[in-house]
C-alpha positions as CSV (number, residue, x, y, z in Angstrom):
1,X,0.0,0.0,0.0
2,X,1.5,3.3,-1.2
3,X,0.9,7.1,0.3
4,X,-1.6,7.9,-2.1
5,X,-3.5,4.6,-1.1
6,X,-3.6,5.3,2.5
7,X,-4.3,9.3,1.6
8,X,-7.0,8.2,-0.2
9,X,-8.1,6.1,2.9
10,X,-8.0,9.1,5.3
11,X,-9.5,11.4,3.0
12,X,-12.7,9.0,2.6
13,X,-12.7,8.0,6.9
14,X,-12.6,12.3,7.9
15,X,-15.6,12.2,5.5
16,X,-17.6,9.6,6.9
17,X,-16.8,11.1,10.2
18,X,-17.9,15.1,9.1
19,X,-21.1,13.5,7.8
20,X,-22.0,11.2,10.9
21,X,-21.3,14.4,13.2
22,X,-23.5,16.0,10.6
23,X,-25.9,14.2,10.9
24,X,-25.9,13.7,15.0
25,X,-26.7,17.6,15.3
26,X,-29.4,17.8,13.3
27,X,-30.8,14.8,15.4
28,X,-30.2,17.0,18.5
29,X,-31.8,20.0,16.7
30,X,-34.7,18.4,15.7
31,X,-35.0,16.4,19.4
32,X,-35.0,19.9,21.0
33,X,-37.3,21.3,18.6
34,X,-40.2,18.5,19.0
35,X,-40.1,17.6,15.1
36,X,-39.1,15.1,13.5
37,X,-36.2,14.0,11.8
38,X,-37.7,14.2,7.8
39,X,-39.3,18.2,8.3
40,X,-35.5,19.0,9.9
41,X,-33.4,21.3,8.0
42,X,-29.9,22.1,8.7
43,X,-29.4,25.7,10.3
44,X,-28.3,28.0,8.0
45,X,-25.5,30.7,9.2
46,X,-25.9,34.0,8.3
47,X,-22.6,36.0,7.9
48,X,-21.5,38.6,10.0
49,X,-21.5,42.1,8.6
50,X,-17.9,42.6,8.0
51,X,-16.2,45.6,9.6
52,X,-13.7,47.6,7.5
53,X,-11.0,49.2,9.2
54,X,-11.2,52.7,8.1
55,X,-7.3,53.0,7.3
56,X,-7.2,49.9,5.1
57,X,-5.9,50.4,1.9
58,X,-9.2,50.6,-0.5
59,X,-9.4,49.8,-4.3
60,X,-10.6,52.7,-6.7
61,X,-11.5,53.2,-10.2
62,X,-12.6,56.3,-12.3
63,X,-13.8,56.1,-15.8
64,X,-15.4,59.3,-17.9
65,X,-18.8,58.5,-19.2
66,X,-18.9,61.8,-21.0
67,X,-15.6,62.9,-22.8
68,X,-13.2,65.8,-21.7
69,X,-13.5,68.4,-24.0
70,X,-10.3,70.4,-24.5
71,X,-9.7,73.5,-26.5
72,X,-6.3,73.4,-28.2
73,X,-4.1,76.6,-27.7
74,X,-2.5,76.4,-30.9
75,X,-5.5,75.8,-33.8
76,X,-8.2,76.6,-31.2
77,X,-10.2,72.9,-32.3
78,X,-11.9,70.9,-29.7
79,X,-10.6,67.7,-28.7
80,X,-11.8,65.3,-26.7
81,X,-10.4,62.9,-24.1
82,X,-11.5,60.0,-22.6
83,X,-10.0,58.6,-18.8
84,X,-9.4,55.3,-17.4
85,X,-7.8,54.4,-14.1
86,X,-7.3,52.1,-11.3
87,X,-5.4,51.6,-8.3
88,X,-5.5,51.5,-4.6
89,X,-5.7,54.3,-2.1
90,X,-5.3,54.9,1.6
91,X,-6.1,57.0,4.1
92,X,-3.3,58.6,5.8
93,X,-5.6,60.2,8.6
94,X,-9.0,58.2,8.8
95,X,-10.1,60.9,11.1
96,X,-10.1,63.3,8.7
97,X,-12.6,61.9,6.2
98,X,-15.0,60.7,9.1
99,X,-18.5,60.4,8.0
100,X,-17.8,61.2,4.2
101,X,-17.6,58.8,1.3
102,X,-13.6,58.9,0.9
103,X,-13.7,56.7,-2.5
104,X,-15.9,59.6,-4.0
105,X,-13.3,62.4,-3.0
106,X,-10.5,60.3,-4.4
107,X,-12.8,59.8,-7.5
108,X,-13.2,63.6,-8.2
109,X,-10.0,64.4,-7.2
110,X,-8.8,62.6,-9.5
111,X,-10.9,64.0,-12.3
112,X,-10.7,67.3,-11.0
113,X,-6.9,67.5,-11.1
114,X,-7.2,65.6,-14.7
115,X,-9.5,68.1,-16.1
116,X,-7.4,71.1,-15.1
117,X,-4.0,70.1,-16.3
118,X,-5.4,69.0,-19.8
119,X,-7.2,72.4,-19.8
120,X,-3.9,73.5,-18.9
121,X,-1.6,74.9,-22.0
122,X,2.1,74.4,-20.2
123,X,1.0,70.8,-19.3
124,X,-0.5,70.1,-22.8
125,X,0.9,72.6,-25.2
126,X,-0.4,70.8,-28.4
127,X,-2.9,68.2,-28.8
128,X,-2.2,67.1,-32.1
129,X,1.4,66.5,-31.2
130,X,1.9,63.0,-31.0
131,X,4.3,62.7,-28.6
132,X,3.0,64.5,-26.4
133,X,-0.4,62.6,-26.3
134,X,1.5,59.5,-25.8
135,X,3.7,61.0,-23.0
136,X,0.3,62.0,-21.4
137,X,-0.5,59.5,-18.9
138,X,2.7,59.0,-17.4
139,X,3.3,62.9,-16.7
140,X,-0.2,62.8,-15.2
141,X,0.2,60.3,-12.7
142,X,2.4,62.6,-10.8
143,X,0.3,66.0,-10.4
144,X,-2.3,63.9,-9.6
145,X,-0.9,61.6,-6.9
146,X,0.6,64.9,-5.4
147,X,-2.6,66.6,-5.3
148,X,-4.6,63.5,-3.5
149,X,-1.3,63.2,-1.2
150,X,-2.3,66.9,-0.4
151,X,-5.6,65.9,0.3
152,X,-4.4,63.2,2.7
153,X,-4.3,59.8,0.6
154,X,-1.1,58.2,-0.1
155,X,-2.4,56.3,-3.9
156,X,-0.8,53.4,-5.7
157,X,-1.8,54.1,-9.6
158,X,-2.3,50.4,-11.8
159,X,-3.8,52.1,-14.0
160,X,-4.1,55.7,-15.1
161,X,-4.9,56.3,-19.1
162,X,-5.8,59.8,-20.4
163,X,-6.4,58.7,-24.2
164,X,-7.6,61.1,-27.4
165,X,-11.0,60.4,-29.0
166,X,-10.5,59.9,-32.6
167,X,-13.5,61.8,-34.2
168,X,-14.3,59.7,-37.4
């Protein structure tokens, strides 16, 4: 007989025993009850509300239903943008936020800080420059994790996209 063989073995006695002990409560449940054994069901356990500790770290994510709209400061054409990101965020002072939804302040923070530096023409000089577009999202990730720092979130970005609608 091999270790597998007398895994196996184990493996099939621990079940027999979890379903004989199984069984023996719901006998005493029923017996304390006053019915009988075929109308018995087994209790059912209803979970425990789980408590969040307020300085865990949280996951976010922000998306733009409606495009950014951007004038360009060189031909004066509208162009629009679209934003995706993702990441985690924490609290450096729970305190602070008490009471208020803290994924929605990171959310429009976020977006806020977004809107303004693609509104801004030092930060985006020319939106038909290529290079600049596809520089974008990496020289946004830092404004904007220094302004939700300010704000008192330390934020890990996975994602943070800042893309140009093609208009067709």
């Amino acid at each position: 007989m091999g270790f597998l063989d007398s895994f196996k073995e184990a493996m099939q006695r621990g079940a027999e025993a979890a379903e004989n002990y199984r069984e023996r409560e719901l006998a005493e449940q029923t017996e304390e009850k006053g019915m009988p054994l075929a109308q018995a069901r087994p209790a059912s356990r209803v979970p425990e509300p789980a408590h969040t500790d307020p300085g865990a770290p949280f996951d976010f994510t922000v998306k733009t239903e409606d495009p950014i709209i951007v004038k360009d400061p060189v031909t004066g054409n509208d162009f629009k943008f679209r934003l995706l990101s993702n990441g985690r965020a924490k609290m450096d002072n729970p305190s602070m936020y008490e009471g208020q939804d803290f994924k929605s302040i990171v959310k429009d923070t976020i977006m806020e800080t977004v809107v303004v530096n693609l509104n801004n023409p030092e930060f985006l000089p020319d939106c038909s420059n290529v290079k600049a577009l596809l520089m974008l999202s990496n020289r946004m990730i830092q404004p904007v994790t220094a302004e939700l720092k300010s704000k008192g979130f330390t934020v890990a970005f996975k994602m943070l996209n800042v893309t140009k609608i093609q208009e067709q």
